[in-house]
DRENDO-1510 file (C-alpha; in Angstrom, 1 decimal, always signed):
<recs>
REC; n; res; u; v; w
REC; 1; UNK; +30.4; -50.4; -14.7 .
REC; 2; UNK; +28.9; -51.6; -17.6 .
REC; 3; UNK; +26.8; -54.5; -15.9 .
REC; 4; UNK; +25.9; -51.5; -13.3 .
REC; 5; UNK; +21.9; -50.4; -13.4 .
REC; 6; UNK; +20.4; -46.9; -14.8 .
REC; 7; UNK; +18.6; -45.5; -12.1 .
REC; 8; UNK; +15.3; -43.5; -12.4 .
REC; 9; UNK; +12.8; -42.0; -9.9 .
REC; 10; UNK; +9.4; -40.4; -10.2 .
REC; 11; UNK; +7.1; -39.0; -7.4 .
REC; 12; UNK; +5.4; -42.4; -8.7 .
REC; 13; UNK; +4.1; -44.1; -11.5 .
REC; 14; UNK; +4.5; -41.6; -14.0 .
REC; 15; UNK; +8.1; -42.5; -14.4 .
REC; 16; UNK; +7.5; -45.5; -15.4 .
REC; 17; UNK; +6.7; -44.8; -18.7 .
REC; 18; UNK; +9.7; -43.3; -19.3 .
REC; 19; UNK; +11.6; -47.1; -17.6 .
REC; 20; UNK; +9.4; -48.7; -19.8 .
REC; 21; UNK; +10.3; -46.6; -23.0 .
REC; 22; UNK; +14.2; -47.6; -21.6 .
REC; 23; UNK; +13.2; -50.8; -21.3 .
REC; 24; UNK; +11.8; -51.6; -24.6 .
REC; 25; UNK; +14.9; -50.1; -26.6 .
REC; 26; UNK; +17.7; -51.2; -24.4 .
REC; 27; UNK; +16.5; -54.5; -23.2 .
REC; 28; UNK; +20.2; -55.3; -22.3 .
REC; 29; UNK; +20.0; -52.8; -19.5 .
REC; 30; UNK; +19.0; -53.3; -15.6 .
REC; 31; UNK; +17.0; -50.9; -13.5 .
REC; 32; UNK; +16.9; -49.8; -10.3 .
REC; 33; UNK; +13.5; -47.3; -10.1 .
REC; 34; UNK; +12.2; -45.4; -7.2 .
REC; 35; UNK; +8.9; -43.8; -7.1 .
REC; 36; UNK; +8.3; -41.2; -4.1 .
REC; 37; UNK; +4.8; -42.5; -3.5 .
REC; 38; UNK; +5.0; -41.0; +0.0 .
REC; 39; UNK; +5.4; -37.2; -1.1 .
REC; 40; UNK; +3.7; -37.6; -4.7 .
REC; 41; UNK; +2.5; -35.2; -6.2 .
REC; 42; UNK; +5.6; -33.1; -6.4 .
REC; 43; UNK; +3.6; -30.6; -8.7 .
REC; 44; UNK; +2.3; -29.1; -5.7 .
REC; 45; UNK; +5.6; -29.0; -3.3 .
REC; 46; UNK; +7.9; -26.4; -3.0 .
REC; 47; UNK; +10.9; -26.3; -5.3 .
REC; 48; UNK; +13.0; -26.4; -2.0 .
REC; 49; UNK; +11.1; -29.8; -1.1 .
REC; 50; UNK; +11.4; -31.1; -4.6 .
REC; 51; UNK; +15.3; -30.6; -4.2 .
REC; 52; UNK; +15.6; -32.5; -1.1 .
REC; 53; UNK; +13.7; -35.1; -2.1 .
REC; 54; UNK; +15.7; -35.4; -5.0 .
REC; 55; UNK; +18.9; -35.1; -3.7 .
REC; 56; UNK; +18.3; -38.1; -1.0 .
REC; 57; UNK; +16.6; -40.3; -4.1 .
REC; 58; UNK; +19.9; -39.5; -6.3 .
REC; 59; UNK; +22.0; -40.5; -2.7 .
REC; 60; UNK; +20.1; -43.4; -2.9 .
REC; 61; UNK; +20.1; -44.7; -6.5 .
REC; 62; UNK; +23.9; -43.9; -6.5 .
REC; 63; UNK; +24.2; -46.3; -3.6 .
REC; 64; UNK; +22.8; -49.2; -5.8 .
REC; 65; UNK; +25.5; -48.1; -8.1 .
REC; 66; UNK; +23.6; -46.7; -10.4 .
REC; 67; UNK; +26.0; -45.8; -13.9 .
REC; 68; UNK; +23.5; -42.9; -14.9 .
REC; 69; UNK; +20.4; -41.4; -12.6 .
REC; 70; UNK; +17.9; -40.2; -15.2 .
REC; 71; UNK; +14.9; -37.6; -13.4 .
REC; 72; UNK; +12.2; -39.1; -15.1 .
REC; 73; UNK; +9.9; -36.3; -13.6 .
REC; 74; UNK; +9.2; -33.0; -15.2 .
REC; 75; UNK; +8.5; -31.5; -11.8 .
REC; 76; UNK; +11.8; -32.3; -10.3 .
REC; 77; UNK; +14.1; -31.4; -14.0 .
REC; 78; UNK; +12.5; -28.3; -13.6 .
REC; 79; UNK; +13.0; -27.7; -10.0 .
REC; 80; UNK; +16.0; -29.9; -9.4 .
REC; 81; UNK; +18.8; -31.2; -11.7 .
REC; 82; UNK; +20.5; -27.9; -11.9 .
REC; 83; UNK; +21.2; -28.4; -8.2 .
REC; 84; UNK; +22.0; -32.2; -8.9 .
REC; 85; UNK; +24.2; -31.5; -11.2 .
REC; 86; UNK; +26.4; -29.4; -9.1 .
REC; 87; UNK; +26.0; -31.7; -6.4 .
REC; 88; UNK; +26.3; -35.2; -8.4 .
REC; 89; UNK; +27.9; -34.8; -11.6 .
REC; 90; UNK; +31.5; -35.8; -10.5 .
REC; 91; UNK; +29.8; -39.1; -9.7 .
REC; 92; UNK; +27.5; -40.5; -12.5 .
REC; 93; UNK; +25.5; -39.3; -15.6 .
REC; 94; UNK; +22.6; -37.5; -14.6 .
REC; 95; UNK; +20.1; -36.8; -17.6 .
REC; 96; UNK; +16.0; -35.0; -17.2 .
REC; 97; UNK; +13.1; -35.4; -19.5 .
REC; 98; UNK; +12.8; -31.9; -20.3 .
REC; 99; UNK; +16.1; -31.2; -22.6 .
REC; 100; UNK; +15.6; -34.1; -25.0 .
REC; 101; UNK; +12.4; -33.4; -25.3 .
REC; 102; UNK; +12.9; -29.5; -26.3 .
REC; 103; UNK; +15.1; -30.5; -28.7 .
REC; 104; UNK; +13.4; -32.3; -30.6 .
REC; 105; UNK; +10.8; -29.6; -30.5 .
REC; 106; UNK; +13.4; -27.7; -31.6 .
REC; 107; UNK; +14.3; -30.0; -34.9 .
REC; 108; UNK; +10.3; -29.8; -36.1 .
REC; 109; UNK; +9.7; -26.2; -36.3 .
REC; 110; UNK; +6.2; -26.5; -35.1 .
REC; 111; UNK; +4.4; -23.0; -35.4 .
REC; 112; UNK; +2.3; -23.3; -32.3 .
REC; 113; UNK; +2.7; -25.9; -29.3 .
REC; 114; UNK; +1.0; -26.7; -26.2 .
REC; 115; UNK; +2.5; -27.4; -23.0 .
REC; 116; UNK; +0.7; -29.3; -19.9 .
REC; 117; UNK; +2.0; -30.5; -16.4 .
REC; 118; UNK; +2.4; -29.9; -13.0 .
REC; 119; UNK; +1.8; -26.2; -11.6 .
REC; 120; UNK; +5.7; -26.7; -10.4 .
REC; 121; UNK; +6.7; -27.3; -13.8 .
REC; 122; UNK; +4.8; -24.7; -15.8 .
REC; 123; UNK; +5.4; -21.7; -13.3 .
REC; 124; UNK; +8.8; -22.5; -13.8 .
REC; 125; UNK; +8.8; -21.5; -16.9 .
REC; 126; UNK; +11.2; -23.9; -18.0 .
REC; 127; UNK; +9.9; -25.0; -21.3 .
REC; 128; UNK; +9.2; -21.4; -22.6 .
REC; 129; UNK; +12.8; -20.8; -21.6 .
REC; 130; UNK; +14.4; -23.4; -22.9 .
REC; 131; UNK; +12.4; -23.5; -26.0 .
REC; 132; UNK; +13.2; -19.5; -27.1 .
REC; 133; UNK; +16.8; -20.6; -27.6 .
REC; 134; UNK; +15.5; -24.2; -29.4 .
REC; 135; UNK; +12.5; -23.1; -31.7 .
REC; 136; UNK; +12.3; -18.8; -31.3 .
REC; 137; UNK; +9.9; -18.8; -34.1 .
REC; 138; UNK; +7.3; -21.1; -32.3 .
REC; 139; UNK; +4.7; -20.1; -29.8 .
REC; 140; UNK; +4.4; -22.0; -26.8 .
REC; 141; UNK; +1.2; -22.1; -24.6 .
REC; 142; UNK; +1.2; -23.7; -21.7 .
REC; 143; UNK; -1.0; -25.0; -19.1 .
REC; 144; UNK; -1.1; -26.8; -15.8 .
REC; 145; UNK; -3.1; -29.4; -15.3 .
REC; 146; UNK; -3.3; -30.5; -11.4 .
REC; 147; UNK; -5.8; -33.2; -11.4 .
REC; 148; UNK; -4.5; -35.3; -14.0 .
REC; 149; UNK; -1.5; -36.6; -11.8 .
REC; 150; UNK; -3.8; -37.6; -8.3 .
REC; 151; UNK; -6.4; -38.9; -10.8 .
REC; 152; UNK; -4.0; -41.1; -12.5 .
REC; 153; UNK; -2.3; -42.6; -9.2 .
REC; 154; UNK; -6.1; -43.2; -8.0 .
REC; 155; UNK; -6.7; -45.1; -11.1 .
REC; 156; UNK; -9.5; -43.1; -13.2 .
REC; 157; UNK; -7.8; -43.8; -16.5 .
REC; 158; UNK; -10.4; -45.0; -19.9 .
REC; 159; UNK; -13.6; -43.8; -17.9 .
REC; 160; UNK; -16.1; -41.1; -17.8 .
REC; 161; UNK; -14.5; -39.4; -14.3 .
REC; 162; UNK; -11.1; -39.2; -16.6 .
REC; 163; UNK; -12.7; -38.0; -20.3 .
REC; 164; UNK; -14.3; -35.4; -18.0 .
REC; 165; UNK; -11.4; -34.2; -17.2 .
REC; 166; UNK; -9.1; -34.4; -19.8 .
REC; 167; UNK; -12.2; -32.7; -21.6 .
REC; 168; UNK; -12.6; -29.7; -19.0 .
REC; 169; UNK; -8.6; -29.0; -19.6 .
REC; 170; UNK; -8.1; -29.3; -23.6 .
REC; 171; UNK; -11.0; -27.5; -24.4 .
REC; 172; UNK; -9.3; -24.1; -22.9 .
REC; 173; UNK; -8.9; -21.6; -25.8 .
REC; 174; UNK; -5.2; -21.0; -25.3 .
REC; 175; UNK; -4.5; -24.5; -27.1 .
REC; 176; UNK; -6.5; -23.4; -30.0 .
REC; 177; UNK; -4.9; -24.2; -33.2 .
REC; 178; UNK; -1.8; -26.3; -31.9 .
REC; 179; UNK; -0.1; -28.6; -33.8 .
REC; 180; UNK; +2.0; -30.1; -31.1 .
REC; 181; UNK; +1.0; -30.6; -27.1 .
REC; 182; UNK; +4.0; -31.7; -24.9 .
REC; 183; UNK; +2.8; -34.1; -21.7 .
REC; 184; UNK; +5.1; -32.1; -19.6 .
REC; 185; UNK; +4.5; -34.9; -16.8 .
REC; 186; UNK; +5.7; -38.4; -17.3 .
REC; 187; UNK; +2.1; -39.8; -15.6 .
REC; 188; UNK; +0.6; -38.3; -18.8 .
REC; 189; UNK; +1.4; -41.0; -21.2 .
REC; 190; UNK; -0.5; -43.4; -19.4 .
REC; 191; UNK; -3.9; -41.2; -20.8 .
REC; 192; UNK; -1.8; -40.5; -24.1 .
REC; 193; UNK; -4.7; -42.2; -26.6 .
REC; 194; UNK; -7.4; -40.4; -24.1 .
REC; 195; UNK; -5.5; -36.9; -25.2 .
REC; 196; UNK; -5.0; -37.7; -28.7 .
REC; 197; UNK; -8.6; -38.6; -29.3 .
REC; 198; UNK; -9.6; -35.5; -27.9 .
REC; 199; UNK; -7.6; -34.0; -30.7 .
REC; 200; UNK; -9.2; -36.6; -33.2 .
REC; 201; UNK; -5.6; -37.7; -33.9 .
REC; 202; UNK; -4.9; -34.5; -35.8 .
REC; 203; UNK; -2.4; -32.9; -32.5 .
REC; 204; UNK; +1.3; -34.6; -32.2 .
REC; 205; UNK; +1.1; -35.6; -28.7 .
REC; 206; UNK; +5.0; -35.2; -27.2 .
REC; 207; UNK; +5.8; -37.6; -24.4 .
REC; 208; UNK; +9.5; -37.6; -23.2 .
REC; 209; UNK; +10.2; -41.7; -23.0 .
REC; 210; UNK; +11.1; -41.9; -27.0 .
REC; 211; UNK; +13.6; -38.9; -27.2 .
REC; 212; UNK; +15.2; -40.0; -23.2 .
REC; 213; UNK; +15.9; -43.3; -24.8 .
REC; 214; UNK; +17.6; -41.7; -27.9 .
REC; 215; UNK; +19.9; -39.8; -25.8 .
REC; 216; UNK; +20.2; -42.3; -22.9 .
REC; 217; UNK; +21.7; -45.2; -25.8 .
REC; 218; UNK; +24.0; -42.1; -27.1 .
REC; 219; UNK; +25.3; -41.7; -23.7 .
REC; 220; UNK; +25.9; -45.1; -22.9 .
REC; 221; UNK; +27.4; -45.6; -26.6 .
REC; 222; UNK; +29.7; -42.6; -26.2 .
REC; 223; UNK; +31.0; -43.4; -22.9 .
REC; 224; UNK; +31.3; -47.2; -23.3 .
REC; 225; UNK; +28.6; -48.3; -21.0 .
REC; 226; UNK; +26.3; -50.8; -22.5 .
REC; 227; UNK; +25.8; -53.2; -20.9 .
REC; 228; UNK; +26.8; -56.5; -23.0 .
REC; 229; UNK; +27.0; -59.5; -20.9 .
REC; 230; UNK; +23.9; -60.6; -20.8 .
REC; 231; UNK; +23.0; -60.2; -17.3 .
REC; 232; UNK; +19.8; -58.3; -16.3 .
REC; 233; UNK; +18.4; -57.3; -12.9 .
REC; 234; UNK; +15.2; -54.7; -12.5 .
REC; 235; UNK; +14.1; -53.6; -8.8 .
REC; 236; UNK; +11.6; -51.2; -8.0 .
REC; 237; UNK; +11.5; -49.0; -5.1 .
REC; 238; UNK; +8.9; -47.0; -3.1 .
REC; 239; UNK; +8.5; -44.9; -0.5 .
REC; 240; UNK; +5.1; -45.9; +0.4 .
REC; 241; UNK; +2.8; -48.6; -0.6 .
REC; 242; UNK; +0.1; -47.7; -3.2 .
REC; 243; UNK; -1.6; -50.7; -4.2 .
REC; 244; UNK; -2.0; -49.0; -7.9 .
REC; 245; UNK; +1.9; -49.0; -8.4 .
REC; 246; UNK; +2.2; -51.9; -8.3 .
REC; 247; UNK; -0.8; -52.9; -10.9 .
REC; 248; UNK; +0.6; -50.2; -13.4 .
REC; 249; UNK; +4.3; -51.9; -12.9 .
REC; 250; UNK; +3.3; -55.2; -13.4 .
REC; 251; UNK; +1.4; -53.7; -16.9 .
REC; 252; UNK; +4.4; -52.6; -18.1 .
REC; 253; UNK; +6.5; -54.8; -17.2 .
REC; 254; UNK; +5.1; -58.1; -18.2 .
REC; 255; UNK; +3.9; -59.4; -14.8 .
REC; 256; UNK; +6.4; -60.2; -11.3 .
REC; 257; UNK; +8.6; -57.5; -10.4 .
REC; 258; UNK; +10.7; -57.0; -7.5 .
REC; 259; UNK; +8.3; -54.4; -5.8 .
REC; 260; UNK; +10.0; -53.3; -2.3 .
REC; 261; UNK; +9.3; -50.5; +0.0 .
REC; 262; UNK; +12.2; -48.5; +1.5 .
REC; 263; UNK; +12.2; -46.1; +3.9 .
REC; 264; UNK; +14.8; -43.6; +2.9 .
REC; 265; UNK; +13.2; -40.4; +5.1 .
REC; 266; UNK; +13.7; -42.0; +8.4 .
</recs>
């Protein structure tokens, strides 16, 4: 199982920051990645649709023998890995972006934070929840942020359209005063260096792909999984075809990919 791939999946591109953040501290590792690109945004789906889709992505990514299945989407770790972990865990590792990420909100002791994501993941309530238990003494804020995700897979990133919005959202008063904001979406690191400028530098912006490779090399450690022979094999999968995946895919990862579409609804 060691030579076997991690598996991730996204409603799209966002998760590939996180595969890149994977990629860039366990080079030895192959991937098998699925975006969703047919039913993205999941911030606006149900949490009964997010569930579905992740269960058949999970079926899917297990059937390419995936040795761990990391939800690198805030929507569906909020929504859906309870439920995958009842329905998967006898059968591979699953890990989400939230948990890493809380803890190491928990570790800093940040007086005030600032969440933003998806309307699914911040009427969840997840973060707040989780974090109570984590950080009690830190207030947490948090916001969604709808247009950032379908402006990001249309491509308005590092122009006016984009500043205008990032500018219309982190100027609300509620994240007065932060000293930490959490990109509760995994397509928010793509506008990271947009965000922090807004802050002039002075906010800690939080982005899960750091702290999911920290605990995705423990895991692989602990239960002898590292892939040490040398042989590496990335594919990428989606449901649909978005000219703009495959630009931001071939960004972060240096050029030719395997980029194929598969139909896993029919």
């Amino acid at each position: 199982m060691k030579e076997h791939p991690i598996g991730i999946f996204d409603s799209g591109v966002g998760g590939l920051t996180v595969a890149n953040a994977i990629k860039q501290a366990l080079p030895g590792e192959s991937l098998v990645y699925f975006g969703d690109t047919a039913h993205l945004p999941y911030g606006d789906k149900s949490a009964e649709a997010i569930r579905y889709y992740s269960g058949r992505i999970t079926e899917f990514l297990l059937s390419h023998n995936s040795k761990v299945v990391l939800v690198a989407c805030n929507s569906a770790s909020a929504s859906a890995f309870d439920s995958l972990k009842i329905r998967f865990q006898d059968r591979t590792i699953l890990i989400d972006v939230i948990d890493p990420v809380v803890d190491y909100l928990g570790r800093r002791n940040f007086r005030k934070v600032g969440i933003i994501g998806t309307k699914r993941t911040i009427t969840s309530g997840t973060y707040e929840q989780k974090l109570r238990d984590k950080a009690p003494a830190t207030e947490v804020v948090s916001m969604a942020t709808p247009l950032l995700v379908p402006m990001i897979e249309e491509g308005f990133i590092f122009d006016d359209i984009s500043n205008a919005i990032i500018r219309t959202y982190l100027s609300n008063n509620s994240l007065s005063e932060i000293e930490a904001l959490v990109l509760g979406c995994t397509h928010y690191p793509i506008i990271k260096n947009q965000i922090s400028r807004f802050f002039n530098f002075n906010v800690e912006v939080v982005d899960s792909g750091r702290n999911v490779s920290q605990i995705l090399r423990e895991i692989l450690e602990k239960n002898n999984l590292v892939n040490d022979s040398g042989k590496v094999h990335d594919q990428f999968f989606i449901s649909d075809y978005t000219p703009y995946f495959e630009k931001i895919a071939r960004m972060f990862f240096d050029g030719e990919i395997n980029l194929q579409k598969a139909d896993i609804w029919s």
